[in-house]
C-alpha positions, 0 to 999 in steps of 0.5 A: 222107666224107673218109678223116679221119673214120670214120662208124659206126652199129652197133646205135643207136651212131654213132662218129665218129672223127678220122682224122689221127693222123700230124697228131695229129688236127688239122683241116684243111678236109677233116676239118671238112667231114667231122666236121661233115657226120657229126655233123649226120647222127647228130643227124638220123639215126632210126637213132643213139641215142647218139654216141661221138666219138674220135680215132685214135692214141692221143697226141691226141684232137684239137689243133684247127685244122690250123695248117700249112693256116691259114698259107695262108688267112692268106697268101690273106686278106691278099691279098684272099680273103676272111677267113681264120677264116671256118671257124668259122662254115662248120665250127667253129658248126654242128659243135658245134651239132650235137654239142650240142644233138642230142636224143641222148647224146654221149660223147667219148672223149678218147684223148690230148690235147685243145687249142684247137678239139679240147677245146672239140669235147670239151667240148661233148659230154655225157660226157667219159672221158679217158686217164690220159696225155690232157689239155686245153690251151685254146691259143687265146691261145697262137697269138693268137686268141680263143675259138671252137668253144663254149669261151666257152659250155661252159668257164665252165660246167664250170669256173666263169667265173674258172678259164676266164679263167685258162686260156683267157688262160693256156694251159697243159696240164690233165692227167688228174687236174686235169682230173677234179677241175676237173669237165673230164671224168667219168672218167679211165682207163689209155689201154689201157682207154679205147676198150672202157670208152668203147664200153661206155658209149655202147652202155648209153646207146644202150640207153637211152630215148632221147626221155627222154635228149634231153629231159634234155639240152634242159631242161638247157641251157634251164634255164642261161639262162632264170628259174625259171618259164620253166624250169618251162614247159619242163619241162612241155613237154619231160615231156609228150614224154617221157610220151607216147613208147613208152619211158615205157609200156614202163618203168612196165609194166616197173615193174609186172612187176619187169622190166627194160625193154627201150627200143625209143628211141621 
């Protein structure tokens, strides 16, 4: 693992952290390969529950791709190395696959600004909690290129097709409170607050029934793009596995005994 991205796992919760804050966090190949090497390890990893994903510093979460790098790979395609955004498809695809689809919560925790790559690497996580000085920049059009790194998917989604047009075409900086009542992210917080409120959150989520967290997600983004009746059959299949994991028996016991259960993530 690259010294640009920290990898922990304590008690069920892996944090990811983007390690680059003299850069602001941007990615260069280094840090892709790493990012996307830990977040395919806690999507896989029995031992992870809940994922948390940060950057250092406290002025960016992430800025996207390390654009001082790509003038080179540009310089070497256009001498006949290859193509120079073939990063996203070894780095950019998989990495947000993995952050969005793992059976697991994923908390990002936005400490800074966000643009091009690194909002859409926020976007596609589960909960976002964001910095009252943070924000969101799509940037992409603003350096000529398109979308990458899911922000086509997950944008449209969470802002509505016609106000992701507009700031995919039109970057500009989406600030905290504009970014909360766009549905961007779930809470906005003082910066001095939002690690510990963050870690909190990801822990009580690590907590949790993890199977039943997983099949909430699946069924989620199934239900985005298939009929109602084929939704129906997922749901069936994805609450059989629920019902029959040891979270669920230990639940309703709990039910029964007026307790708190006590989730055990099988």
């Amino acid at each position: 693992m690259a010294d640009s991205v920290l990898y922990e796992i304590e008690d069920g919760l892996a944090t990811l952290t983007i390690n680059r804050p003299e850069a602001m966090n941007a990615l260069d190949t280094a840090t892709k390969v790493a990012l996307r090497d830990a977040a395919i390890d806690a999507a896989e990893n029995p031992a992870v529950r809940a994922v948390l994903l940060t950057g250092a510093g406290d002025r960016a979460f992430c800025v996207g791709q390390d654009l001082k790098e790509h003038v080179g790979a540009l310089a070497a395609a256009r001498a006949g190395g290859g193509p120079a955004l073939s990063t996203v498809r070894e780095h950019y695809n998989p990495l947000v696959t993995a952050l969005a689809t793992m059976r697991k919560p994923v908390v990002a925790a936005v400490n800074g600004v966000a643009a091009g790559a690194g909002a859409a690497l926020a976007w596609a996580c589960d909960f976002r909690f964001l910095a009252a000085h943070g924000g969101f920049n799509t940037s992409f059009a603003g350096v000529a290129l398109s979308t990458d790194s899911g922000a086509a998917w997950t944008l449209p989604r969470l802002v509505g097709q016609a106000k992701a047009v507009e700031l995919l075409m039109f970057p500009q900086t989406v600030k905290a409170e504009e970014a909360l009542a766009l549905g961007l992210a779930h809470r906005v917080l003082p910066g001095a607050e939002l690690a510990d409120e963050a870690r909190a959150f990801a822990r009580q989520l690590a907590e949790g029934p993890t199977v039943a967290y997983g099949a909430i997600k699946a069924a989620v983004a199934f239900g985005a793009g298939h009929t109602l009746l084929e939704t129906l059959a997922k749901e069936e299949e994805l609450q059989t596995l629920a019902g029959e994991s040891a979270d669920h028996t230990i639940a309703v016991e709990a039910f029964l005994a007026k307790e708190a259960p006590r989730f055990t993530g099988a």
